[in-house]
Backbone bond lengths (Angstrom), bond angles and torsions (degrees), N, CA, C in turn:
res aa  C-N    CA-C-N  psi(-1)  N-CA   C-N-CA  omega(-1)  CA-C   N-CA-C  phi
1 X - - - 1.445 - - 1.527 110.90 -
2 X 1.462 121.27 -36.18 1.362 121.18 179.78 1.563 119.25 -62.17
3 X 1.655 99.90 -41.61 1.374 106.51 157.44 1.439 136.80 -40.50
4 X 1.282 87.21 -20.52 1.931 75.16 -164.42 1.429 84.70 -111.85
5 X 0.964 140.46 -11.73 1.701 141.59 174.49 1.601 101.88 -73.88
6 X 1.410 115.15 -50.96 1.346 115.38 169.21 1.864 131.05 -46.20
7 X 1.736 86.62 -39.47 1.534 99.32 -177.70 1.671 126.09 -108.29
8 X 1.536 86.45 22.52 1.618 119.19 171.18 2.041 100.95 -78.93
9 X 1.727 82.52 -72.54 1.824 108.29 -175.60 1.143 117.94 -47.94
10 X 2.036 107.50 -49.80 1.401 110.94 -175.15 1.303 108.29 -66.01
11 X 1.404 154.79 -24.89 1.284 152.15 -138.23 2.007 83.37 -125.70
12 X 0.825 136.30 -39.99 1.157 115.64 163.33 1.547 129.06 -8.20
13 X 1.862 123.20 -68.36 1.161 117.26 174.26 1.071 111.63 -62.51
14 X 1.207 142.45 -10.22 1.367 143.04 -144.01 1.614 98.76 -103.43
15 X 1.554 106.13 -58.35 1.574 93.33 162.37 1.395 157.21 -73.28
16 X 2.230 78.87 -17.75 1.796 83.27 159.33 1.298 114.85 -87.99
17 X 1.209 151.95 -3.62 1.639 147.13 148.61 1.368 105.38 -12.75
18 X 1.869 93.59 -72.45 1.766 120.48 -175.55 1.211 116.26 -39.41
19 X 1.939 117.85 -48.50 1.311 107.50 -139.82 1.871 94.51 -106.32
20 X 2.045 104.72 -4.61 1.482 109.93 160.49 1.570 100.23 -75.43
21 X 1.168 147.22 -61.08 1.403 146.66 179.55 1.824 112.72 -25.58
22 X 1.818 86.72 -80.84 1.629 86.45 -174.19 1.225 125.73 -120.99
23 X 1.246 105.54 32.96 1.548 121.28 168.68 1.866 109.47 93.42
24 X 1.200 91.16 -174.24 2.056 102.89 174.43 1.005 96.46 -88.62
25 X 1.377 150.35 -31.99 1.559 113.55 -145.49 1.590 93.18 -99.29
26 X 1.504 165.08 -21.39 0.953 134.13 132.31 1.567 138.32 1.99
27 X 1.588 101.80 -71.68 1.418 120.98 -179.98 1.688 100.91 -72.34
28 X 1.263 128.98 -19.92 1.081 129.90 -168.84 1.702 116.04 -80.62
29 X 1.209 83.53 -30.97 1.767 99.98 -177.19 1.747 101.59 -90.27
30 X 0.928 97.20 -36.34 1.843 88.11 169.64 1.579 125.87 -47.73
31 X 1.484 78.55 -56.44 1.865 101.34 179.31 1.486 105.06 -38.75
32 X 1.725 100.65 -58.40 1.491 109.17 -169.23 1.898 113.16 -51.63
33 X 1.442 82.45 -44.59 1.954 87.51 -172.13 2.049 111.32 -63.39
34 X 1.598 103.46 -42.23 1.178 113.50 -168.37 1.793 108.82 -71.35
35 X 1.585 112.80 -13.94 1.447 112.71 -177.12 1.739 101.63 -109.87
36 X 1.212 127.88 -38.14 1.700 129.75 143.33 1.620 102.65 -30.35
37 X 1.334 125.93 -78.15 1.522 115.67 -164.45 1.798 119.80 -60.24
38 X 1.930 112.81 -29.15 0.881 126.24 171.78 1.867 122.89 -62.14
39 X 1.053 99.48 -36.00 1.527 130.68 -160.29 1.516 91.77 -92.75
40 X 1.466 130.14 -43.48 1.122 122.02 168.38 1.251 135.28 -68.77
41 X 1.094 109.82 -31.08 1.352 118.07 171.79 1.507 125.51 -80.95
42 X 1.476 109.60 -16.47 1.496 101.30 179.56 2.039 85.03 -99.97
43 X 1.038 136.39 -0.57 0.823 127.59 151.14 1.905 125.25 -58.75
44 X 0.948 107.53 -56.30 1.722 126.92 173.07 1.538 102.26 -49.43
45 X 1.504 107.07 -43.35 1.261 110.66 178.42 1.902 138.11 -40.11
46 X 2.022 79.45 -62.63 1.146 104.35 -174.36 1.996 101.30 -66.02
47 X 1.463 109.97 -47.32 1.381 116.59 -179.57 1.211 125.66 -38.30
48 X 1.623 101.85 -59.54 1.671 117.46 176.79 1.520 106.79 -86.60
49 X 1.143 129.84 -18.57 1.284 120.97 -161.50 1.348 120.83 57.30
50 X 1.539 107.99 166.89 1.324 137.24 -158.10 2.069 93.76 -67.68
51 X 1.588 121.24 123.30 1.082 111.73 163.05 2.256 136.50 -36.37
52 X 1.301 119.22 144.12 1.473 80.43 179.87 1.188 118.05 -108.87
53 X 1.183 122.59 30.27 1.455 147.16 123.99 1.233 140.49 -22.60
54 X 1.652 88.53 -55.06 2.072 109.16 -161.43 1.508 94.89 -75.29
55 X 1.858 94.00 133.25 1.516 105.29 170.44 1.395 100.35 -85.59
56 X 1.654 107.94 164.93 1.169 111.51 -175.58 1.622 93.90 -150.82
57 X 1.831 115.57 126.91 1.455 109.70 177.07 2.102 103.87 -104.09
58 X 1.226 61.51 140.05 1.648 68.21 174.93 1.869 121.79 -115.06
């Protein structure tokens, strides 16, 4: 969990570099595609459900 809090912050300058360079709507349209493809799929998920196949470790 610290990790990904870490590699939240650290990448911070990294994207404002980008979004001082070539603006928001680049990074803006990503967002859109990367939370559309995310959002879709746990969508598909819930629809079709879980294969009854898929292993799962717990």
């Amino acid at each position: 969990m610290v990790g990904l809090i870490i590699g939240v912050y650290a990448s911070g300058p990294i994207w404002g570099r980008i979004v001082d360079r070539r603006g928001p709507r680049i990074l803006l349209a990503c967002g859109f595609m990367f939370l559309f493809g995310g959002y879709s799929g746990i969508r598909h998920l819930y629809d079709e459900g879980v294969p009854d196949d898929a292993a799962f470790q717990v």
